[in-house]
N, C-alpha and C positions, 0 to 999 in steps of 0.2 A: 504494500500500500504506500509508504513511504518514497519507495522509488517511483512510482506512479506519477507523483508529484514533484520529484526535482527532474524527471528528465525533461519534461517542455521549460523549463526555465535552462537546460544543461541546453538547449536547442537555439532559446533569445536571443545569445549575444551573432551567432549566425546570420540570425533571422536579421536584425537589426543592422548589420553591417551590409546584406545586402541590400535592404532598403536606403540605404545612405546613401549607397554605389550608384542605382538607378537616379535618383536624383542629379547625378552631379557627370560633368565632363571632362575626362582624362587628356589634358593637352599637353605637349610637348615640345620645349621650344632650343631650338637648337642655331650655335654660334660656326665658329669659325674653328677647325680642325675637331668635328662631332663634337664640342662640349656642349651639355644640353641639359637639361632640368624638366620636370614636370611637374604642373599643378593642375589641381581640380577646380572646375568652377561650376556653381549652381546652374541649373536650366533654365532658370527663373527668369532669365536677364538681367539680372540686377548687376551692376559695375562690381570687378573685384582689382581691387587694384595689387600688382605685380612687384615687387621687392626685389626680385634679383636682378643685377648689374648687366649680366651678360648679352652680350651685343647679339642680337637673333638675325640671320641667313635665312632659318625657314619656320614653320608652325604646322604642326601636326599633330591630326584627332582621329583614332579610329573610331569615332561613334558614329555609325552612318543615319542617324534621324535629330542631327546637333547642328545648327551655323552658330559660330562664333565673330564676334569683333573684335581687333583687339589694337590698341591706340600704342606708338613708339613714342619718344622720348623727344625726337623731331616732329614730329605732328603725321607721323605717316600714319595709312591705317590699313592693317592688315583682314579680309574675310575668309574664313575657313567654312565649307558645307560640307556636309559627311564627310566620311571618312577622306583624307583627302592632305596632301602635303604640299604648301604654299607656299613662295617664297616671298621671303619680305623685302622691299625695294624703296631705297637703301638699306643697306643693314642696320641696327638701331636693339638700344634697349628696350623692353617692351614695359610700361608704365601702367597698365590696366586695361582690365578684357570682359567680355559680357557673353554669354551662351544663352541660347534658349531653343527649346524642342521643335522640329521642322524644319523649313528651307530656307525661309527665310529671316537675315542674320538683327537681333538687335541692331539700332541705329545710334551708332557712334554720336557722342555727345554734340552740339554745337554749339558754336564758337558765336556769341552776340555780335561781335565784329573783328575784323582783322588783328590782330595781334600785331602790333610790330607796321611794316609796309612791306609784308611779305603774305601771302597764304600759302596752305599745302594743299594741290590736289591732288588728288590718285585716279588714276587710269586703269582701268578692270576689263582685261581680256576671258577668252574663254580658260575654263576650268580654272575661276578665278586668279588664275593667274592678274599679278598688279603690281604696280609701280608706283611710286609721290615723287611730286615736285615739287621743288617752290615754285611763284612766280612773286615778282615785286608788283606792285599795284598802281605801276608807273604808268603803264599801258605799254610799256616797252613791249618788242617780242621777243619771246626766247622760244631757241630752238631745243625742240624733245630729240634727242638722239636714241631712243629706246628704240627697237625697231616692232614692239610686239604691237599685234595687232587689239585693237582695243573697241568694246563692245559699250561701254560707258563710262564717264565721268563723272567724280563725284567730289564737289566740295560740302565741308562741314561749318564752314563757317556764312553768314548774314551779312550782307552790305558791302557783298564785292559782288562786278560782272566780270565774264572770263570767257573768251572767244577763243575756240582752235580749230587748225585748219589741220585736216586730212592727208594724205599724201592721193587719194584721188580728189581731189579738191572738196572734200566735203569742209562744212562750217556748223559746229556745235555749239551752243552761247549756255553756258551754266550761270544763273544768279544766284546766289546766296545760297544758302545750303539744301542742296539738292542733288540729286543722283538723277542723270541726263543720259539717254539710250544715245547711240553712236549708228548714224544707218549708213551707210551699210557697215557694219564691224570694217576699220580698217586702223593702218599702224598712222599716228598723229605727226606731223613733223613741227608745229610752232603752235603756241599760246599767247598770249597776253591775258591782263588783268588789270581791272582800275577797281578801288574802292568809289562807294555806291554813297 
């Protein structure tokens, strides 16, 4: 009788650990000659912000029903969907990241207005693959040397306009913090930007 009764509590702490597990996603973030780290983060979306130093090359989740965001230390911003290993563009510490269940990834924080007279945008090719830049808010252009091909544009930040030309001559205008389709997908060769 006695045993009857301690073995479902001998079974709890089981029970219990895997309920944690299912809540939460297993990310992996990796530097420069494989050193890498991992941390769990809630599904929930809520922001966890990121502690270790190490400079990230790429980000990776085997959870295949998780998108991830996750903000660098430069303003870049990396999106991880299922299972799936991303490179982060430039390399960069990672400062805090947000998960949550399905396809599509938490939206990285926004920025009230430019920081500085610079913004960062990122360029999101397929199988998320992506890239950040700066640009100055001079209206100057600067030339994208990246050659991948890119599917949309996304700033995070309010009160800047940002104009880029295509290498088949397409023209994308992103205002303010918004994520901007790219038609036909193609690689970007110049941007500008003015604050708004």
């Amino acid at each position: 009788m006695k045993l009857t009764a301690i073995a479902p509590l001998l079974a709890l702490p089981g029970t219990l650990s895997l309920a944690i597990r299912d809540h939460t996603a297993k990310i992996t973030f990796t530097g420069a000659a494989d050193a890498q780290f991992t941390q769990d983060f809630p599904q929930d979306g809520s922001v966890v912000e990121i502690t270790n130093p190490l400079s990230i090359s790429h980000i990776s989740s085997n959870n295949p029903d998780i998108a991830c965001t996750f903000n660098g230390i430069d303003h870049g911003a990396t999106t991880v969907v299922g299972a799936a290993t991303v490179d982060v563009g430039p390399p960069q510490t990672q400062i805090q990241g947000s998960c949550s269940v399905g396809s599509t990834p938490p939206s990285p924080p926004v920025e009230s207005a430019p920081s500085g007279d610079q913004v960062m945008i990122t360029f999101i090719g397929a199988a998320n693959a992506q890239f950040s830049k700066e640009f100055g808010l001079d209206g100057a252009a600067v030339e994208i040397d990246d050659p991948l091909s890119i599917s949309h544009i996304m700033s995070n930040t309010e009160g800047v306009k940002c104009t880029f030309n295509g290498v088949d001559n397409s023209l994308t205008v992103v205002e303010g913090a918004q994520t901007v389709d790219v038609g036909p997908p193609q690689t970007q060769i110049s941007g500008s930007c003015v604050a708004e």
